[in-house]
Jmol script that loads the backbone (N, CA, C; Angstrom):
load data "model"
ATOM      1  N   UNK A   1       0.832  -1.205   0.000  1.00  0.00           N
ATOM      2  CA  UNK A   1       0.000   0.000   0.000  1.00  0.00           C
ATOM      3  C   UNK A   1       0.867   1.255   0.000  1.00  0.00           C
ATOM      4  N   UNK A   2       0.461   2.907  -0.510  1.00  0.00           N
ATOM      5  CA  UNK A   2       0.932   3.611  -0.684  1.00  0.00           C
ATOM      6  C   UNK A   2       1.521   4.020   0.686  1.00  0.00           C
ATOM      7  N   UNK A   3       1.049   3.834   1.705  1.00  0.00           N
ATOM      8  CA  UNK A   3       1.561   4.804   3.133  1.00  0.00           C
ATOM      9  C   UNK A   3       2.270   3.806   3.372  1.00  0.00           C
ATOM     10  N   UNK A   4       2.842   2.863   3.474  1.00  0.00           N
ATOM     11  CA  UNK A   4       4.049   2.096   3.360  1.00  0.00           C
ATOM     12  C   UNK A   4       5.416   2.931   3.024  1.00  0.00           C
ATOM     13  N   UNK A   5       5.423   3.482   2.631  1.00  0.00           N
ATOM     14  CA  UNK A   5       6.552   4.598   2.185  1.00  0.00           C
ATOM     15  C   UNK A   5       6.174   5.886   2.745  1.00  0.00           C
ATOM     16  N   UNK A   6       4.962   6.235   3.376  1.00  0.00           N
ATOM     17  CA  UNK A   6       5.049   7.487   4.313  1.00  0.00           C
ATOM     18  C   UNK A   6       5.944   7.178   5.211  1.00  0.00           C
ATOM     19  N   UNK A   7       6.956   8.023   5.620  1.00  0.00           N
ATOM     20  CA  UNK A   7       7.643   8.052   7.035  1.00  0.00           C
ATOM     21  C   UNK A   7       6.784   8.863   7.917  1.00  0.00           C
ATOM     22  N   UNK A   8       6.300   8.380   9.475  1.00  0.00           N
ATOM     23  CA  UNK A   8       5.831   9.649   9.896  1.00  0.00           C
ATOM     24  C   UNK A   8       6.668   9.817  11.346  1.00  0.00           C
ATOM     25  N   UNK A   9       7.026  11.259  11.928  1.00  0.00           N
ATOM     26  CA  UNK A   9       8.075  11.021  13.193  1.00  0.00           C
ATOM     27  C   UNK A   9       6.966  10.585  14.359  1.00  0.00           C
ATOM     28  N   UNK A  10       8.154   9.972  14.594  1.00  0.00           N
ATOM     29  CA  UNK A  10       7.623   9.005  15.859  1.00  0.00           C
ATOM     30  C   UNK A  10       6.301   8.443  16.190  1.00  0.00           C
ATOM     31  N   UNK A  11       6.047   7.494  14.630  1.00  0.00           N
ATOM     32  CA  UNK A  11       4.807   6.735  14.375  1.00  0.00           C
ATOM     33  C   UNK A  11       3.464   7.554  14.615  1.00  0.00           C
ATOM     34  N   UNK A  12       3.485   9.340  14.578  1.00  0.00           N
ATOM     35  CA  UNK A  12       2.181  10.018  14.651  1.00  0.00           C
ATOM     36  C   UNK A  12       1.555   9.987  13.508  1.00  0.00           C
ATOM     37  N   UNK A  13       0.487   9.441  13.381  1.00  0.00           N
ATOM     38  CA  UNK A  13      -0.142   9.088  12.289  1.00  0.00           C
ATOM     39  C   UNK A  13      -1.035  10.566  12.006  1.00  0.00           C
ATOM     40  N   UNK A  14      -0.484  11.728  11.469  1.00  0.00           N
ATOM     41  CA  UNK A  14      -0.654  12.730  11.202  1.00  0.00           C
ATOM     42  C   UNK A  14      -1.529  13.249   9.952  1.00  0.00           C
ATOM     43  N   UNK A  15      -3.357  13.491  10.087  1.00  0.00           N
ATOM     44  CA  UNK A  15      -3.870  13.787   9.081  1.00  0.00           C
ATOM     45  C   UNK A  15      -3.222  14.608   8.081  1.00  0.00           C
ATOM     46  N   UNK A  16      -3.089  15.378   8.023  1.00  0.00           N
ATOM     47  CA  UNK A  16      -2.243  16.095   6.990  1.00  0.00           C
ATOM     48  C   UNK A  16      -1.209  15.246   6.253  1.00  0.00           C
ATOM     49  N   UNK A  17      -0.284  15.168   6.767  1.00  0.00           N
ATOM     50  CA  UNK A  17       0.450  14.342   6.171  1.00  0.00           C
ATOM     51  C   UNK A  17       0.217  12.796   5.133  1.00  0.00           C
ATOM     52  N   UNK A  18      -0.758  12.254   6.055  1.00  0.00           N
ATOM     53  CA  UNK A  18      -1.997  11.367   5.014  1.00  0.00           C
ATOM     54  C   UNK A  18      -2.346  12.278   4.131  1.00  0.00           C
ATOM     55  N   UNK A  19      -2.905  13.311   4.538  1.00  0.00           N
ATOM     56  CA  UNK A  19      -3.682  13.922   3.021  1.00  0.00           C
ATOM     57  C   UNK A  19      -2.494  14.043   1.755  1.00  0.00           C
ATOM     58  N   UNK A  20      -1.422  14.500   2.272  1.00  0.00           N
ATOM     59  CA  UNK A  20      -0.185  14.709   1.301  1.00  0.00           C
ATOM     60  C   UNK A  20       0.387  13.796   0.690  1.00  0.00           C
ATOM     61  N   UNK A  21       0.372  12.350   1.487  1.00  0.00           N
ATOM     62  CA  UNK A  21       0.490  11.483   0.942  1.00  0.00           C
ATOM     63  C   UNK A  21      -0.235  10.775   0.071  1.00  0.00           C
ATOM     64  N   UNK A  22      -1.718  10.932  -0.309  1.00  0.00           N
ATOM     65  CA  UNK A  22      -2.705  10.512  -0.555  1.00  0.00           C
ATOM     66  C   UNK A  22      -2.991  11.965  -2.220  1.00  0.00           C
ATOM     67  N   UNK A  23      -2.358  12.999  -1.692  1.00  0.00           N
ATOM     68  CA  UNK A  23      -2.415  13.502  -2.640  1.00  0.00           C
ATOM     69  C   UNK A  23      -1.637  12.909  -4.087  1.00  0.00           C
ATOM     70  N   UNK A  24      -0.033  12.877  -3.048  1.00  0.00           N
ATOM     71  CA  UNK A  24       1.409  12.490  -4.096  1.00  0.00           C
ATOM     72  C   UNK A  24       0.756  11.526  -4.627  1.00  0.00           C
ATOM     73  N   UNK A  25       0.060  10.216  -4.114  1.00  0.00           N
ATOM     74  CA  UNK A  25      -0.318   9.316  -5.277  1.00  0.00           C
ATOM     75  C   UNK A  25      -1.496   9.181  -5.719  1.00  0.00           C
ATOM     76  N   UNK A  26      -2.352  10.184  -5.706  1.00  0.00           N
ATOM     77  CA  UNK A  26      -3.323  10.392  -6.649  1.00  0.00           C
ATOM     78  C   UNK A  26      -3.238  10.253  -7.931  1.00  0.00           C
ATOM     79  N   UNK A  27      -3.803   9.732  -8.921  1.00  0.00           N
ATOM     80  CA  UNK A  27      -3.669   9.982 -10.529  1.00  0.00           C
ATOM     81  C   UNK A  27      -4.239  11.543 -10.968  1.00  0.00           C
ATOM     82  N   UNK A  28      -3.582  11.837 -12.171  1.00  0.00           N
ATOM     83  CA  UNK A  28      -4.184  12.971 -12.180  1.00  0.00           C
ATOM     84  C   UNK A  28      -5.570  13.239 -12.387  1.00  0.00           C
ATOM     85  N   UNK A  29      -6.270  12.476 -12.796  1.00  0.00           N
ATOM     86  CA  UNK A  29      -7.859  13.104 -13.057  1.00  0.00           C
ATOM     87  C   UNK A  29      -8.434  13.512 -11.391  1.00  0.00           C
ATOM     88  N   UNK A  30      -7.884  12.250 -11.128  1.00  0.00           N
ATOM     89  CA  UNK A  30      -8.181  12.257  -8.965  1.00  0.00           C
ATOM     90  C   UNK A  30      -8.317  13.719  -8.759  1.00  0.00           C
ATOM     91  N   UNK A  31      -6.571  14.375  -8.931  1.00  0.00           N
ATOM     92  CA  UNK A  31      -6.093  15.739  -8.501  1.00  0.00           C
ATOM     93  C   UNK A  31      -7.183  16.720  -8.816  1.00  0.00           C
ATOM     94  N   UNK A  32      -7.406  16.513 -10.281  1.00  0.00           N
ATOM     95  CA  UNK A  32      -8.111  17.414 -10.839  1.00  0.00           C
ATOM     96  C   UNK A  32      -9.433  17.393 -10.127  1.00  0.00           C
ATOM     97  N   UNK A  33     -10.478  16.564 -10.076  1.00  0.00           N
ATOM     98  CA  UNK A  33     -11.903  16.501  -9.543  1.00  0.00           C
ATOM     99  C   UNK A  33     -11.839  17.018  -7.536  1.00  0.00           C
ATOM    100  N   UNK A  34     -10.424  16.596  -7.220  1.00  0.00           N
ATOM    101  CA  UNK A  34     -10.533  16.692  -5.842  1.00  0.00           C
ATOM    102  C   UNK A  34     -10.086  18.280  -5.746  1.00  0.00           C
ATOM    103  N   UNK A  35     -10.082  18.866  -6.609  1.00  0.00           N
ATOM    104  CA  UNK A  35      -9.434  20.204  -6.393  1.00  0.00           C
ATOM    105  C   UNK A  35     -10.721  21.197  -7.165  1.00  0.00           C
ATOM    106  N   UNK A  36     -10.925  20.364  -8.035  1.00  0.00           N
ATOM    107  CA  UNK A  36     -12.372  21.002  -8.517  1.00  0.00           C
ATOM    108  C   UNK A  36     -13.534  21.097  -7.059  1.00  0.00           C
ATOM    109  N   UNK A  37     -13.319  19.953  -6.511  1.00  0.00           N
ATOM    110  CA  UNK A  37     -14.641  20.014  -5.438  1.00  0.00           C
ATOM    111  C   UNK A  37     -14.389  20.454  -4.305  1.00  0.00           C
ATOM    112  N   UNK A  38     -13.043  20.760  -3.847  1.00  0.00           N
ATOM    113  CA  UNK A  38     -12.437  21.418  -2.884  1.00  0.00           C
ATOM    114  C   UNK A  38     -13.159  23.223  -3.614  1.00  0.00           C
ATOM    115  N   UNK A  39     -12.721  23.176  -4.785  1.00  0.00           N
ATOM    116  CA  UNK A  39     -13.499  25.112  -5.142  1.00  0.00           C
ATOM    117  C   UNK A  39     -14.373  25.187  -4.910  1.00  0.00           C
ATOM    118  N   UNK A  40     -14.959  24.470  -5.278  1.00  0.00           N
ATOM    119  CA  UNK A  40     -16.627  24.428  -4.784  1.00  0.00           C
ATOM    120  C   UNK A  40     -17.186  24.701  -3.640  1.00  0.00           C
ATOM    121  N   UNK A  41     -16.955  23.429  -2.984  1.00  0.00           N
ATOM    122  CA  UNK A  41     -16.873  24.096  -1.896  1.00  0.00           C
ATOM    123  C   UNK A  41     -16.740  25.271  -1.014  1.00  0.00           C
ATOM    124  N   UNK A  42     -15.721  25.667  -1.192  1.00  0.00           N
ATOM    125  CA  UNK A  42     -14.850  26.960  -0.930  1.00  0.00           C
ATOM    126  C   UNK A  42     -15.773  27.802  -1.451  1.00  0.00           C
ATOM    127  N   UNK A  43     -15.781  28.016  -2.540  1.00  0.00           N
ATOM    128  CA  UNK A  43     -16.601  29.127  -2.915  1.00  0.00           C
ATOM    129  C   UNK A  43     -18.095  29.131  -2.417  1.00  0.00           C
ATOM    130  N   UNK A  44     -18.437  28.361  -2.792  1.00  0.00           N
ATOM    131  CA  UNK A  44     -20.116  28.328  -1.579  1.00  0.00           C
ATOM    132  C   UNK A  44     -20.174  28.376  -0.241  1.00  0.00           C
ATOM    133  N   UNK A  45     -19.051  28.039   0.434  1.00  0.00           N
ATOM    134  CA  UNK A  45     -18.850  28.648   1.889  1.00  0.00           C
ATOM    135  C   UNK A  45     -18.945  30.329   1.897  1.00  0.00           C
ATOM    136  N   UNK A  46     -17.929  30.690   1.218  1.00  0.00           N
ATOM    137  CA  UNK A  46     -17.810  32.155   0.871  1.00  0.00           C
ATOM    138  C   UNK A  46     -19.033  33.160   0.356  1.00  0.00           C
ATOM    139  N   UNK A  47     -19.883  32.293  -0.142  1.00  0.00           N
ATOM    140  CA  UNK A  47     -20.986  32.830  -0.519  1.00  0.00           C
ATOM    141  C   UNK A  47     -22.159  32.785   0.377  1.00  0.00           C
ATOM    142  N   UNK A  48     -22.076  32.466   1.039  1.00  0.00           N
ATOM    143  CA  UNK A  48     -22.905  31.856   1.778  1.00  0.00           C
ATOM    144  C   UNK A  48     -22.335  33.059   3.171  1.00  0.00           C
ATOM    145  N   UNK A  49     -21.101  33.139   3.512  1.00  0.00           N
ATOM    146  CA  UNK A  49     -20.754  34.415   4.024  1.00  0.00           C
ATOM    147  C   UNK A  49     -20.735  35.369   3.816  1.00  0.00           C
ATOM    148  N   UNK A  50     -20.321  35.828   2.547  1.00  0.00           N
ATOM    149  CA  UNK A  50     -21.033  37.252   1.800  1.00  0.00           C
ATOM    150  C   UNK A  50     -22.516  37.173   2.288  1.00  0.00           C
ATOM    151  N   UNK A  51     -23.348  36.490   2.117  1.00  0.00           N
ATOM    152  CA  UNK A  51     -24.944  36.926   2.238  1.00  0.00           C
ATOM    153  C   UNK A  51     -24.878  37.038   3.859  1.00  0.00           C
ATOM    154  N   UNK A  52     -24.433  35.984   5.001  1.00  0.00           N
ATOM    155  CA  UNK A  52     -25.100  36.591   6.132  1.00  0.00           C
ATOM    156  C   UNK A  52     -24.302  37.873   6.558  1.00  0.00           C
ATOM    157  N   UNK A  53     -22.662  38.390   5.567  1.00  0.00           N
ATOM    158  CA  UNK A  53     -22.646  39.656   6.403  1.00  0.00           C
ATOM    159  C   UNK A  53     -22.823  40.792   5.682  1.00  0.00           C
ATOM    160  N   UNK A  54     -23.784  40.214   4.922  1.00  0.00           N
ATOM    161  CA  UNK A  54     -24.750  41.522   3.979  1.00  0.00           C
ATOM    162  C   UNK A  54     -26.200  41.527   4.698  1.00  0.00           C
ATOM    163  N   UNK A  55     -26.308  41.173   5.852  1.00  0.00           N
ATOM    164  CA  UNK A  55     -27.424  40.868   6.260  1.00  0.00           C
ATOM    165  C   UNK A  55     -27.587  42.012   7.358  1.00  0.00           C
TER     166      UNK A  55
END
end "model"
wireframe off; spacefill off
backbone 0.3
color backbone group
């Protein structure tokens, strides 16, 4: 498995670092859709804050 080759210090099994690792071996379409839906996201959070502090 890919995290087989994560090193992590002193066996902390560190979300982030999963995510980074999980990124590095993503294929690219992966990258692409997970970064597409990460905007999304993002941006509808943001919008969604624009309106309540237009409120």
């Amino acid at each position: 498995m890919w995290y087989e080759n994560v090193r992590f210090e002193d066996n902390v099994t560190d979300a982030c670092s999963i995510r980074r690792a999980e990124w590095r071996f993503m294929s690219m379409k992966e990258r692409i859709i997970d970064a597409f839906l990460r905007n999304v996201a993002h941006s509808s959070r943001e919008k969604v804050r624009k309106r309540e502090s237009s409120w």
